[in-house]
VEXTIVEX-692990 format. One record per atom (N, C-alpha, C, O): x, y, z; residue in three letters. Coordinates in pm, whole numbers, padded with zeros to 5 digits, always signed. Layout:
! VEXTIVEX-692990
XYZALA/...
***
This chain:
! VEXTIVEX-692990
+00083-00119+00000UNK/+00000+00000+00000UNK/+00087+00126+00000UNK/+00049+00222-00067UNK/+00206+00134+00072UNK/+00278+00263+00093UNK/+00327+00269-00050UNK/+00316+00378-00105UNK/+00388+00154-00127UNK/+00472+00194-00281UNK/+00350+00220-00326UNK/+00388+00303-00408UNK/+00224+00217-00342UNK/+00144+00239-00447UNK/+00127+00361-00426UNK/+00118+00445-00515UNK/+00123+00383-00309UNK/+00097+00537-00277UNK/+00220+00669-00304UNK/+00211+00791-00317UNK/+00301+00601-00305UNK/+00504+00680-00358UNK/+00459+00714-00484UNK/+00458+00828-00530UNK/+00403+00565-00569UNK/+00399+00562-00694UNK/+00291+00669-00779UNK/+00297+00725-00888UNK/+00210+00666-00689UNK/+00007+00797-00710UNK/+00153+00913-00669UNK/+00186+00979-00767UNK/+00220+00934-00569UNK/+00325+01063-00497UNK/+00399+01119-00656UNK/+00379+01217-00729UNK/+00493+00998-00662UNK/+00578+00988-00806UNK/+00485+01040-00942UNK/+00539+01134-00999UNK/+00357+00997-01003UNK/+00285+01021-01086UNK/+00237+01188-01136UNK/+00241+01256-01239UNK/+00175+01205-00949UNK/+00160+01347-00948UNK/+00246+01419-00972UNK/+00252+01506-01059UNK/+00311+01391-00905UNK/+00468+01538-00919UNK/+00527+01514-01057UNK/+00605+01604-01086UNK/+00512+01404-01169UNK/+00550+01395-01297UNK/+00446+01498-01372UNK/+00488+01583-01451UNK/+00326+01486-01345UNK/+00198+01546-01411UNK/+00227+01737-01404UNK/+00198+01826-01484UNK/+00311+01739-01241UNK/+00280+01886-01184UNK/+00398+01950-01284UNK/+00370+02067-01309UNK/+00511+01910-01342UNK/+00641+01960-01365UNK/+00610+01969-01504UNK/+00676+02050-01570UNK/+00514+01893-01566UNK/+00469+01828-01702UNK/+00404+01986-01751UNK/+00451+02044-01849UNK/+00266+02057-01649UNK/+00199+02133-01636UNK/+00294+02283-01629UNK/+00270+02386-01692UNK/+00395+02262-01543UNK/+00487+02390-01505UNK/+00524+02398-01624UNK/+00494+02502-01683UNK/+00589+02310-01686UNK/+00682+02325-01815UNK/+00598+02454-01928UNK/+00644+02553-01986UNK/+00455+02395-01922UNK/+00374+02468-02040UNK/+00377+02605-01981UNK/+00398+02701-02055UNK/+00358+02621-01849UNK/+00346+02747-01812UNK/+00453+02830-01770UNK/+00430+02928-01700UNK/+00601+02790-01817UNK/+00693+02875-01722UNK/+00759+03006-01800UNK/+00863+03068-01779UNK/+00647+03025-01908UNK/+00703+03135-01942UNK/+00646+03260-01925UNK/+00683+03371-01961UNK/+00510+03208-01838UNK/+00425+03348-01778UNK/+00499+03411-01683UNK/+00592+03367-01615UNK/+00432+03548-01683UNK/+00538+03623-01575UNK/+00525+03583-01433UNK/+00427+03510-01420UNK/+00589+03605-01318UNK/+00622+03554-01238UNK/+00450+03569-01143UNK/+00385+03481-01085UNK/+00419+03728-01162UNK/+00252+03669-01079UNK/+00180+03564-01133UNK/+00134+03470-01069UNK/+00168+03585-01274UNK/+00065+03516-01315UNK/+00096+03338-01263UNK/+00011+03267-01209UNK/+00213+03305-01291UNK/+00308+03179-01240UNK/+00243+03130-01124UNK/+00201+03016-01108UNK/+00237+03266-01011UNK/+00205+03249-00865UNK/+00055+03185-00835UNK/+00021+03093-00761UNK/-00030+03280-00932UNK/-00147+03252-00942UNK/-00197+03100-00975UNK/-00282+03050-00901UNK/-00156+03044-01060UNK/-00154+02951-01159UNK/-00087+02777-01122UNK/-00116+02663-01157UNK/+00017+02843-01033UNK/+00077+02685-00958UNK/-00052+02636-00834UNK/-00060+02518-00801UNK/-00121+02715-00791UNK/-00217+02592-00719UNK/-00311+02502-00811UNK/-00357+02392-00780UNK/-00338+02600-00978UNK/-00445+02565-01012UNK/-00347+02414-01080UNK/-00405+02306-01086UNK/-00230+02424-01116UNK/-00169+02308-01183UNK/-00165+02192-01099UNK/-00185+02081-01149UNK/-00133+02212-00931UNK/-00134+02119-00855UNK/-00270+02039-00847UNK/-00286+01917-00856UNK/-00352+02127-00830UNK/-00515+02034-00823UNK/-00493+01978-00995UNK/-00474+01856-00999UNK/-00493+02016-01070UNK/-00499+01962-01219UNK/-00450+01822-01202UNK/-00517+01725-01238UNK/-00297+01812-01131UNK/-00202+01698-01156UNK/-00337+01647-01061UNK/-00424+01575-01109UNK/-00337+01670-00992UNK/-00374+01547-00868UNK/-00542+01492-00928UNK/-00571+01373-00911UNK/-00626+01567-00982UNK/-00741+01523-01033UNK/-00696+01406-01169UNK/-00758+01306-01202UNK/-00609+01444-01209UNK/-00572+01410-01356UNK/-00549+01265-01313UNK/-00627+01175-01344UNK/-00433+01246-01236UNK/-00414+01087-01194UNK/-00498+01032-01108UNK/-00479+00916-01070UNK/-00598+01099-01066UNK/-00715+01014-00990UNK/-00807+01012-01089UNK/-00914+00961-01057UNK/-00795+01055-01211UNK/-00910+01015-01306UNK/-00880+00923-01404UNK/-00957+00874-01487UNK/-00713+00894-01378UNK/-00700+00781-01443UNK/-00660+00651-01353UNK/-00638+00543-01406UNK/-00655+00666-01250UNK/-00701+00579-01097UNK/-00845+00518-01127UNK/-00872+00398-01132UNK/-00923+00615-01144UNK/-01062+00581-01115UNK/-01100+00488-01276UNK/-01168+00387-01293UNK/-01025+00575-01374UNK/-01075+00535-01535UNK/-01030+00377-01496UNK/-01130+00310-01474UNK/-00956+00333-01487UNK/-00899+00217-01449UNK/-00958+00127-01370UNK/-00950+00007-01398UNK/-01051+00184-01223UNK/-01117+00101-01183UNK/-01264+00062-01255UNK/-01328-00043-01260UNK/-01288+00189-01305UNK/-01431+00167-01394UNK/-01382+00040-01507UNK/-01453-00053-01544UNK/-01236+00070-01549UNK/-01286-00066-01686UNK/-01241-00199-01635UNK/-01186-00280-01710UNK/-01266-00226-01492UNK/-01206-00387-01442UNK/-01351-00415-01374UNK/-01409-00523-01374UNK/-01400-00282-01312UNK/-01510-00345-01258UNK/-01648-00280-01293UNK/-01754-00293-01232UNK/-01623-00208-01406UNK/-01802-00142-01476UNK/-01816-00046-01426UNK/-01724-00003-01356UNK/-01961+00045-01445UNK/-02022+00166-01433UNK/-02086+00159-01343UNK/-02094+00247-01257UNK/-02168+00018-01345UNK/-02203+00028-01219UNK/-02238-00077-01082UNK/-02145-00144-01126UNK/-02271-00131-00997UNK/-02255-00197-00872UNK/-02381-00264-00814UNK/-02477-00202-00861UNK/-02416-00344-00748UNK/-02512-00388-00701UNK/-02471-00327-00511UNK/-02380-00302-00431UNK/-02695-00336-00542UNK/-02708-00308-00428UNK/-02830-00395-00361UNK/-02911-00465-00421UNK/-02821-00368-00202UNK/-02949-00463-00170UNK/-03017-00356-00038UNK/-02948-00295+00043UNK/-03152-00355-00045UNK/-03201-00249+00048UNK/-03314-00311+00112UNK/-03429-00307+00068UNK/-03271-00377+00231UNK/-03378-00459+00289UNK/-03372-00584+00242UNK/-03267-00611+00183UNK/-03448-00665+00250UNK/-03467-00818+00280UNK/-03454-00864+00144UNK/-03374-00954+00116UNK/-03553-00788+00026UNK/-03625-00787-00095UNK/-03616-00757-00184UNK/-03664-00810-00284UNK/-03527-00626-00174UNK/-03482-00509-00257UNK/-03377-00489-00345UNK/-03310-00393-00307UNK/-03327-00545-00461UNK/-03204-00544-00507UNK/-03188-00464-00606UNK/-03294-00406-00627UNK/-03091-00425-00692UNK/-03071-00360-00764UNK/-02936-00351-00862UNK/-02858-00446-00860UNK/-02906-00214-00965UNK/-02803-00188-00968UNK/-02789-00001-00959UNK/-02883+00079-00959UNK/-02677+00022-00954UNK/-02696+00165-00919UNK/-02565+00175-00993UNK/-02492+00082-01025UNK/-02541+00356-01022UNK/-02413+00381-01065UNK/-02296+00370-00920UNK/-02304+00408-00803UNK/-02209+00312-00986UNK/-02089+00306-00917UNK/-02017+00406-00799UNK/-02024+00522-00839UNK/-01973+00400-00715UNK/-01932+00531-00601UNK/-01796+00587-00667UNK/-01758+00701-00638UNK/-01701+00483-00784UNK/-01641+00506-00829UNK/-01664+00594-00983UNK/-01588+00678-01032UNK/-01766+00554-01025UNK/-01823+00635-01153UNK/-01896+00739-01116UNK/-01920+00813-01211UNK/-01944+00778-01008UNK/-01981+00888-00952UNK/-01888+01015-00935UNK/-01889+01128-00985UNK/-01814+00954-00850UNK/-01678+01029-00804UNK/-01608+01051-00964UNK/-01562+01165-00967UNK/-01585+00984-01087UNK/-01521+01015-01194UNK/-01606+01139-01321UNK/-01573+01198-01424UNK/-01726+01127-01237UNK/-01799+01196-01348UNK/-01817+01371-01267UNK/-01837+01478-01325UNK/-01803+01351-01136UNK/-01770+01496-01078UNK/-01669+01504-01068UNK/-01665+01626-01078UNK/-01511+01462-01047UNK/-01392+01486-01115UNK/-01363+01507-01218UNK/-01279+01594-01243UNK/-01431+01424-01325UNK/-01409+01522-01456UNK/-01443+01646-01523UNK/-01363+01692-01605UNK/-01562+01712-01496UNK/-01601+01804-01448UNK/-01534+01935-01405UNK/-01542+02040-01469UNK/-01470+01918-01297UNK/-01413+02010-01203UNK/-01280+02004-01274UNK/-01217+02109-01272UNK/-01212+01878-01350UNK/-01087+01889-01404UNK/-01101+02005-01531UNK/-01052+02115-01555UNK/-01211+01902-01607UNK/-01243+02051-01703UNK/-01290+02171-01678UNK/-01334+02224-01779UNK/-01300+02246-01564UNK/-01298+02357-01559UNK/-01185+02426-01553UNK/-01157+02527-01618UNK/-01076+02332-01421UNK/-00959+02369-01407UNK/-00871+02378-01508UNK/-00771+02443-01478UNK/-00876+02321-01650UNK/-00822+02271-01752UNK/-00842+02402-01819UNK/-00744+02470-01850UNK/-00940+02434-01838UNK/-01013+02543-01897UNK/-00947+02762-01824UNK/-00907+02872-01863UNK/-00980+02693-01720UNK/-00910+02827-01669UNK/-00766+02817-01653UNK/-00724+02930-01627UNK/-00662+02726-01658UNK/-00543+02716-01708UNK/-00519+02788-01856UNK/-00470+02899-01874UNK/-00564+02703-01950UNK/-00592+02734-02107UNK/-00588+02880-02125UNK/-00503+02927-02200UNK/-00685+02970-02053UNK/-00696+03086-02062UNK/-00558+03158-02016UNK/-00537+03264-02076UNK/-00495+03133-01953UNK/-00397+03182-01869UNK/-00289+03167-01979UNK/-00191+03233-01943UNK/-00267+03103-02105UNK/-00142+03130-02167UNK/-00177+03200-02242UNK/-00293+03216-02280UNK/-00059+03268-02284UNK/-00048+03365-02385UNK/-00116+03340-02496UNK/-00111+03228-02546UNK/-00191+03441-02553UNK/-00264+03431-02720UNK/-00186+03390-02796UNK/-00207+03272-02823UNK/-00104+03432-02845UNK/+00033+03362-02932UNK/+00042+03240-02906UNK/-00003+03142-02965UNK/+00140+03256-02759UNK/+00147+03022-02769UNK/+00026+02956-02794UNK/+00005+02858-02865UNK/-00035+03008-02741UNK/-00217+02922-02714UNK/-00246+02896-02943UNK/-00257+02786-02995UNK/-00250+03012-03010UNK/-00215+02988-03140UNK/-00147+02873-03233UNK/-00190+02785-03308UNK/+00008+02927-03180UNK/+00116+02839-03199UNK/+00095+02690-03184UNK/+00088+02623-03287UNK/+00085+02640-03084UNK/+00022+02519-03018UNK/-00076+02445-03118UNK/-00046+02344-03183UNK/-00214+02521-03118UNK/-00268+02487-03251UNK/-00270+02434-03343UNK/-00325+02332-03384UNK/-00149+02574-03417UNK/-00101+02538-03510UNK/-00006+02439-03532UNK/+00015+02380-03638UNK/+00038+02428-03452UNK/+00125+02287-03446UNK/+00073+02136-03405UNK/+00116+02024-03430UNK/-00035+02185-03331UNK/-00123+02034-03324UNK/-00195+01979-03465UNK/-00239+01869-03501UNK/-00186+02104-03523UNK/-00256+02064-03701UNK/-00149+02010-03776UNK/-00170+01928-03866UNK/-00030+02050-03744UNK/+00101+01999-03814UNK/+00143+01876-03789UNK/+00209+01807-03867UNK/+00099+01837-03655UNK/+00142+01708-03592UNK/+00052+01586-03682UNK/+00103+01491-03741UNK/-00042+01606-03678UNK/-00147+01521-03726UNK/-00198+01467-03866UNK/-00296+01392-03871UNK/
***
């Protein structure tokens, strides 16, 4: 349990430096502003592929039993939790995005059209 947890430790801080990189050419407030929003990013990001992972071993969704009689299926506590994490990632994703420069934000683009 502790290496898996080094390893979720190790993942994040790959994701957070991954995130800095795109952003280290804003000026130093905006930088200031912007490193909490990258830290929640990393850390949602690898719990949504934590969670993506548990959804495709064990489904969307779970059985339940409510009383003597009562059975069911319901959505997952894990597909729950992934569908309001994703969510909140894409917002955070989104107000990052805004935060680079018009030019790179362009550039980028244009180079994702080049890539492809």
């Amino acid at each position: 349990m502790a290496a898996r947890k080094k390893k979720k430790e190790n993942r994040i801080k790959d994701e957070k430096k991954r995130l800095k990189e795109i952003f280290a050419e804003l000026e130093e407030n905006k930088r200031n502003l912007v490193t909490p929003l990258i830290e929640k990013a990393a850390f949602m990001s690898i719990e949504l592929d934590d969670l993506q992972e548990t959804i495709e071993q064990e489904g969307w969704t779970s059985e339940y039993k409510n009383g003597e009689n009562q059975y069911g299926t319901k959505k997952s506590p894990e597909a729950e939790t992934y569908i309001a994490l994703s969510k909140n990632y894409a917002a955070v994703i989104k107000q990052l995005t805004e935060l680079v420069p018009a030019a790179k934000r362009k550039a980028s683009r244009l180079a994702a059209l080049r890539d492809e």
